[in-house]
N, C-alpha and C positions, 0 to 999 in steps of 0.2 A: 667541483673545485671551489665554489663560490660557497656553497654552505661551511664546507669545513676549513676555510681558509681567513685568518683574521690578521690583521696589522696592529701590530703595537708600538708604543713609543714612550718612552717615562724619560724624566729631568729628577735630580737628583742635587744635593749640597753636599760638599765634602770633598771631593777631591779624591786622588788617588798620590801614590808619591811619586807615580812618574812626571805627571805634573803638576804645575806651579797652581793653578787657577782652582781656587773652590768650586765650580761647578763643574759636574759632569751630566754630560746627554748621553741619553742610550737611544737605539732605534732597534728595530729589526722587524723581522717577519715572523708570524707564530703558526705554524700548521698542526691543527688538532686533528685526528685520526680515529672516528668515532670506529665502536667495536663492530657493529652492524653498519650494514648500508640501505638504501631505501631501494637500489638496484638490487639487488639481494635479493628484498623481501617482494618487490616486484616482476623477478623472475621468478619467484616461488609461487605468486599467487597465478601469474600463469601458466605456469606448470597444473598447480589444481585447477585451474578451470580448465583446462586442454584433458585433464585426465577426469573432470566429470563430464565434459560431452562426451567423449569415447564411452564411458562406462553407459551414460544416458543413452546412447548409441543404440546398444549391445541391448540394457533392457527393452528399449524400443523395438528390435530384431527380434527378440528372442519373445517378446509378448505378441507378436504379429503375428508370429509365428505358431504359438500357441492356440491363437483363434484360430488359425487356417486348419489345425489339425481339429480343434474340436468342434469346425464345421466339417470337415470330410469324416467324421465320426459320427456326427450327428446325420448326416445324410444316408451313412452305412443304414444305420439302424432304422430309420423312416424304409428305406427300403428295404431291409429285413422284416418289417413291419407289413409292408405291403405283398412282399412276397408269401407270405404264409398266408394272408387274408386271400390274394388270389389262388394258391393251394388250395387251400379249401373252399372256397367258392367252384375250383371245377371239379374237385371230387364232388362235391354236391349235386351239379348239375351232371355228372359222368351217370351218379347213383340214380337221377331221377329218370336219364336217358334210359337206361340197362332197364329200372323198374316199368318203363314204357307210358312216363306219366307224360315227356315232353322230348318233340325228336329236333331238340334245337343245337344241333353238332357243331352248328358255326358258332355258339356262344363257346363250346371249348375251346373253338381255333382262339377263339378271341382272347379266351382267359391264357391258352397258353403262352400264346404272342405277350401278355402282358406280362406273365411268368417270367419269360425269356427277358426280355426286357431289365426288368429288377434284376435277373442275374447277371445280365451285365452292368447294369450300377455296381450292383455290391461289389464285382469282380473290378470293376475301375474304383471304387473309392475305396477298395481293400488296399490295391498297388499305393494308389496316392497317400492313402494314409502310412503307409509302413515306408514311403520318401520322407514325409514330412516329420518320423519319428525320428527318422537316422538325421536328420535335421535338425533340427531340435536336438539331438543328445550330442552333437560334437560340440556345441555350446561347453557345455561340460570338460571338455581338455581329455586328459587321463583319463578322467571316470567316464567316458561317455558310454562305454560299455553296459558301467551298472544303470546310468540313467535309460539307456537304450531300452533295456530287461523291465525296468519301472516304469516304462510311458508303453510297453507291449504288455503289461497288467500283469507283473511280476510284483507284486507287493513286498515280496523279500529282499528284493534286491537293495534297496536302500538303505537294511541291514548290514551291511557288507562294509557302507561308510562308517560305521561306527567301532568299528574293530579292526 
């Protein structure tokens, strides 16, 4: 109110013909009515900032999220890794057994137990990773679908957005 609000006052010579007296005084009040407001533009700037934390939010989710999948990925394949290396390490020692070089049958318990082992990694960070996919794709809104198809190593799928 105090910004756009001004008092004026003006004196004046001359008269009018209603009366007699050459001077006339004016007074009043003048209210200006700028086209913008600074509340306006103060609800709008926090409107944007209220809508980039949210969105900053959302990257911040959605990147955390990212890592988590491509450590449970990265864990798969270390253990896929190790799986095969212990494969063949007890075919090896199976072969040497049978060939009658070496009768150390408790080194296959061992390798098998270690076998087993890795297949239950892989078989728990197969489930968690294929959580954290469907996670990660409802980011996506509608499309989550095709995102779903592209992060399970569908490379076409995000073909589909373009048409």
């Amino acid at each position: 109110m105090l910004e756009n609000t001004t008092f004026s006052g003006k004196a004046g010579v001359g008269g009018t013909d209603f009366r007699e007296t050459p001077y006339t005084v004016y007074g009043g009040l003048q209210f200006n009515i700028p086209l913008s407001s600074r509340k306006e533009e103060r609800e709008q700037a926090i409107k944007l900032v209220a809508e980039k934390k949210a969105i900053d939010g959302v990257n911040t989710s959605v990147m955390t999220d990212m890592a988590k999948l491509r450590l449970l990925e990265s864990e798969l394949e270390a253990s896929k890794v190790r799986r095969a290396f212990f494969q063949k390490k007890s075919l090896w020692v199976k072969e040497r057994i049978d060939k009658g070089y070496a009768s150390e049958v408790d080194k296959l318990w061992t390798l098998g137990e270690k076998i087993n082992t890795e297949d239950a990694l892989v078989a728990k960070n197969t489930l968690q990773s294929q959580t954290q996919r469907h996670r990660l794709a409802r980011y996506a809104g509608e499309k989550w679908k095709v995102l779903l198809a592209y992060l399970s190593g569908d490379e076409t799928a995000l073909g589909e957005l373009n048409g």
